[in-house]
MIDOSE-1310 file (N, C-alpha, C; in nm, 2 decimals, decimal comma, always signed):
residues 99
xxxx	+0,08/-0,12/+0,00/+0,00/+0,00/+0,00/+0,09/+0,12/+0,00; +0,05/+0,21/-0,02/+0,08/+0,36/-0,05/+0,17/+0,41/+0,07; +0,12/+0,34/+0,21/+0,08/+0,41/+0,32/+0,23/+0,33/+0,41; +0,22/+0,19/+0,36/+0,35/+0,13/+0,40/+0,43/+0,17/+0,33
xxxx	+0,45/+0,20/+0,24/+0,57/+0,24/+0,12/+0,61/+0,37/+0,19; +0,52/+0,44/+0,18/+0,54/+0,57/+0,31/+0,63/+0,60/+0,41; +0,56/+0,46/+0,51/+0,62/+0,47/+0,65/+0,76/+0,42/+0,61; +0,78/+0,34/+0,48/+0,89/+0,22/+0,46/+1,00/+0,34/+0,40
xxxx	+0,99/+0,44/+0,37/+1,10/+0,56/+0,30/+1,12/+0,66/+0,40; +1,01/+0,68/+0,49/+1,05/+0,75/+0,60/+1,16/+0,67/+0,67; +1,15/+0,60/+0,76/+1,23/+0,49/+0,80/+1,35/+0,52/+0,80; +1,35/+0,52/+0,62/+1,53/+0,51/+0,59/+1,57/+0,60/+0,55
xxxx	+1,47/+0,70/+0,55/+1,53/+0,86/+0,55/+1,60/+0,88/+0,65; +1,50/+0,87/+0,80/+1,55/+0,91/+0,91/+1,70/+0,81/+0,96; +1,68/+0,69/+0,91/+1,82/+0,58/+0,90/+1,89/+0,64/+0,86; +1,95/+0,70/+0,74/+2,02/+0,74/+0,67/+2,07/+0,89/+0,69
xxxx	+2,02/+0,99/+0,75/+2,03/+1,09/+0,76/+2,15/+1,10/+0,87; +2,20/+1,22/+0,85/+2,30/+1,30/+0,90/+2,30/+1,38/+0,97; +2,17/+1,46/+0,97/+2,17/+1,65/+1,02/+2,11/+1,63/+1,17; +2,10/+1,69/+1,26/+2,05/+1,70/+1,41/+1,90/+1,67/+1,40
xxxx	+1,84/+1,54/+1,49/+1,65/+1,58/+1,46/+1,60/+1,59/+1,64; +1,53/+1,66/+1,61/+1,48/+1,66/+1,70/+1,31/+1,66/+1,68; +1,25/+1,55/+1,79/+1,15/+1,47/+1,80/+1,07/+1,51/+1,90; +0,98/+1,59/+1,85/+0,87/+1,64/+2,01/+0,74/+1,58/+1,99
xxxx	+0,65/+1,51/+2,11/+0,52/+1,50/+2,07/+0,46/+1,50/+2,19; +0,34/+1,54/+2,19/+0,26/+1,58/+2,28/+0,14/+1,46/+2,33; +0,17/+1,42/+2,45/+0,12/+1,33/+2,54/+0,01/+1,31/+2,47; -0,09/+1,40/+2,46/-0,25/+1,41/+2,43/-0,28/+1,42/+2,32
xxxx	-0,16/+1,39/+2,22/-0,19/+1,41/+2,06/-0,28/+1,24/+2,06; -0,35/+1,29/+1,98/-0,48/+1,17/+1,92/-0,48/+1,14/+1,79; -0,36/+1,26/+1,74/-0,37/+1,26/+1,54/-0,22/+1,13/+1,60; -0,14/+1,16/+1,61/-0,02/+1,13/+1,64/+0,06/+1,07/+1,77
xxxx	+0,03/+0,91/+1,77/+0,05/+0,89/+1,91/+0,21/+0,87/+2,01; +0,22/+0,92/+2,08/+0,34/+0,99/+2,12/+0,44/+0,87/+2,16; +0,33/+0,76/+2,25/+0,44/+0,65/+2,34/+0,54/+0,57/+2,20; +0,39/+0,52/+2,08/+0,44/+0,46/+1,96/+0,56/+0,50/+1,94
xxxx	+0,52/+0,62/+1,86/+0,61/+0,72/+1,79/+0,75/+0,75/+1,83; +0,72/+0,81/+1,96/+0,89/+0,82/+2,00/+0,94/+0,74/+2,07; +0,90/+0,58/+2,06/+0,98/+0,48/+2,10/+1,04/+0,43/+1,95; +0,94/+0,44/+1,85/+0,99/+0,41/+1,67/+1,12/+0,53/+1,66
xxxx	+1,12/+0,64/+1,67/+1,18/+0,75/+1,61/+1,31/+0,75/+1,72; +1,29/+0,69/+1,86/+1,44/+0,70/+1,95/+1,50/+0,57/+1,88; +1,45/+0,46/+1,86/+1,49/+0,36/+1,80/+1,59/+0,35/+1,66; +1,51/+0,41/+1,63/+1,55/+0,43/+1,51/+1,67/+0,52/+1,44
xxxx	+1,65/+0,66/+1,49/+1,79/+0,72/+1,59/+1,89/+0,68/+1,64; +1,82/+0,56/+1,72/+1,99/+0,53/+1,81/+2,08/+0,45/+1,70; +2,01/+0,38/+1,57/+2,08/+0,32/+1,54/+2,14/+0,39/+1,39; +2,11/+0,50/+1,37/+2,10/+0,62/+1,26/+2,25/+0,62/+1,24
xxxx	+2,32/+0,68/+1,15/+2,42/+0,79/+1,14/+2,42/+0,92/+1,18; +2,37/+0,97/+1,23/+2,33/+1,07/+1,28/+2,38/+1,06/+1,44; +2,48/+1,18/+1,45/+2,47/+1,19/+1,62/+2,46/+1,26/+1,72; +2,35/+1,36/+1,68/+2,28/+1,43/+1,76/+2,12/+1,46/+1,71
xxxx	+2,07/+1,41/+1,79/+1,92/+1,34/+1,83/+1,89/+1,39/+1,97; +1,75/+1,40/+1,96/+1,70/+1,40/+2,08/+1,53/+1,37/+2,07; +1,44/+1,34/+2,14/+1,34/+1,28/+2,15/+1,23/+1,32/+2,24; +1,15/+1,42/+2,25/+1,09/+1,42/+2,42/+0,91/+1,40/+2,35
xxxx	+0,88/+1,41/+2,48/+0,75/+1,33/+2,48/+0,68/+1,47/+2,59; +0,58/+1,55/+2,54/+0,54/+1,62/+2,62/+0,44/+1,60/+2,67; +0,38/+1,52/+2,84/+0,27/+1,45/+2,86/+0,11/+1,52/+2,88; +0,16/+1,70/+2,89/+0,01/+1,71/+2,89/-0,04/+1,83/+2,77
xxxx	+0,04/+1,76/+2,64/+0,03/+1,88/+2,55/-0,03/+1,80/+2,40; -0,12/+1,88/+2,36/-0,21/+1,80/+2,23/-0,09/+1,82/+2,07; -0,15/+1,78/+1,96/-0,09/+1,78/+1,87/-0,03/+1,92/+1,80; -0,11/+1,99/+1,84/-0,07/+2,18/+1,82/+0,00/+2,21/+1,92
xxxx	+0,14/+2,14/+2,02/+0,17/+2,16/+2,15/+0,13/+2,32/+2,25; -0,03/+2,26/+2,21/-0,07/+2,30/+2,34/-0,10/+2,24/+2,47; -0,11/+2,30/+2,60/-0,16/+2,22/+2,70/-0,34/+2,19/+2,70; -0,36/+2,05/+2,72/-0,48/+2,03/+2,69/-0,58/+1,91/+2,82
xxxx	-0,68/+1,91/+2,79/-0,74/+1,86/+2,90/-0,74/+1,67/+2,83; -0,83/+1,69/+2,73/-0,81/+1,54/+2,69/-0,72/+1,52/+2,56; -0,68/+1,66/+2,44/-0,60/+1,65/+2,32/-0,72/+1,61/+2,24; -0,86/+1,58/+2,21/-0,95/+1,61/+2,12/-0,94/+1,72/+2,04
xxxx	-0,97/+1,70/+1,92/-0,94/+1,81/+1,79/-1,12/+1,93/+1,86; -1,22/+1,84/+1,90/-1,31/+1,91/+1,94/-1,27/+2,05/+2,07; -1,15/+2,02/+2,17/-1,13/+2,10/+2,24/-1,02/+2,22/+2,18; -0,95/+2,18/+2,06/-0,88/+2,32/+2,00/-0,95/+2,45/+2,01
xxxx	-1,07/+2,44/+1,98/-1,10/+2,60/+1,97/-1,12/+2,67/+2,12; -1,13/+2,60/+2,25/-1,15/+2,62/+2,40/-0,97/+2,69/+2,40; -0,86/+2,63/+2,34/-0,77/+2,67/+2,38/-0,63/+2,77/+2,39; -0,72/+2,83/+2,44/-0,61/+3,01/+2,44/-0,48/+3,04/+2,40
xxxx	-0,42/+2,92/+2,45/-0,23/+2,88/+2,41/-0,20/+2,88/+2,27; -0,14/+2,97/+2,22/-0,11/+2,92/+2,08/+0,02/+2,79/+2,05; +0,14/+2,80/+2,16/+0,18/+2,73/+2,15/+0,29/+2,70/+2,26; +0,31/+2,60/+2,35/+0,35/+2,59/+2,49/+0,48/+2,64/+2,46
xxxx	+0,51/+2,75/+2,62/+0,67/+2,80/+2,61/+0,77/+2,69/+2,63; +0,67/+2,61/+2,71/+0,84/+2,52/+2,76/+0,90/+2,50/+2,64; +0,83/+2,42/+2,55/+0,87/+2,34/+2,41/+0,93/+2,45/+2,32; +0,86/+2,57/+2,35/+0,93/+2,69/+2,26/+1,09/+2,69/+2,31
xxxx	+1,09/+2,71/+2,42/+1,21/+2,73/+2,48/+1,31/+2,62/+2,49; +1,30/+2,48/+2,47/+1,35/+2,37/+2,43/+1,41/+2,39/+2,33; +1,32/+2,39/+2,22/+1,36/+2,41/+2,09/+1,47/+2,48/+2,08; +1,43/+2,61/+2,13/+1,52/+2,69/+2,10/+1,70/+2,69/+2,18
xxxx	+1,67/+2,62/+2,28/+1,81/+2,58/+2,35/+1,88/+2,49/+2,26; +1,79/+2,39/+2,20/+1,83/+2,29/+2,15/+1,89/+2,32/+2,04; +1,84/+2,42/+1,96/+1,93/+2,46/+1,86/+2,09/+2,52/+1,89; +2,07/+2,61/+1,98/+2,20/+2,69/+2,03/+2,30/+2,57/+2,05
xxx	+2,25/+2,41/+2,07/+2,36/+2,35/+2,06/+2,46/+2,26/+1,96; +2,38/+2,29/+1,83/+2,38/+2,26/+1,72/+2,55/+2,34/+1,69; +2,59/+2,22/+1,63/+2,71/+2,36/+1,54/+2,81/+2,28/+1,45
């Protein structure tokens, strides 16, 4: 299928690659589930060419890393946060270590 062939090039994109990734997902994501995901993507990582990686898992933040009560697409419009500092602030450290 389309969909395997997909996940099957992603894979060995992220196998194959070189440049720094960094992997955020949010606890309450429902589009995107976090435990799967960044146990596949740290996995996959560790065994990469690549050697600088990192992976976090944000437990009370939906797929838009906002903070959310259940991460329902129905509760997006309730929620004020455009987009969590912490994770802003991660990011942005995380870059500063890039070089």
């Amino acid at each position: 299928s389309i969909r395997s062939l997909r996940l099957k090039n992603s894979i060995k994109n992220v196998y194959y690659s070189t440049i720094p990734v960094l992997g955020i997902y949010g606890g309450k994501d429902v589009q995107v589930k976090a435990l799967s995901n960044a146990a596949v993507l740290q996995a996959i990582l560790a065994k990469s060419r690549g050697s600088k990686f990192e992976v976090h898992t944000f437990p009370f933040l939906n797929h838009l890393m906002q903070t959310a009560i259940t991460g329902s697409l129905d509760e997006y419009h309730e929620i004020h946060e455009t987009f969590n500092e912490a994770v802003m602030q991660m990011i942005s450290e995380w870059i500063l270590t890039i070089k």
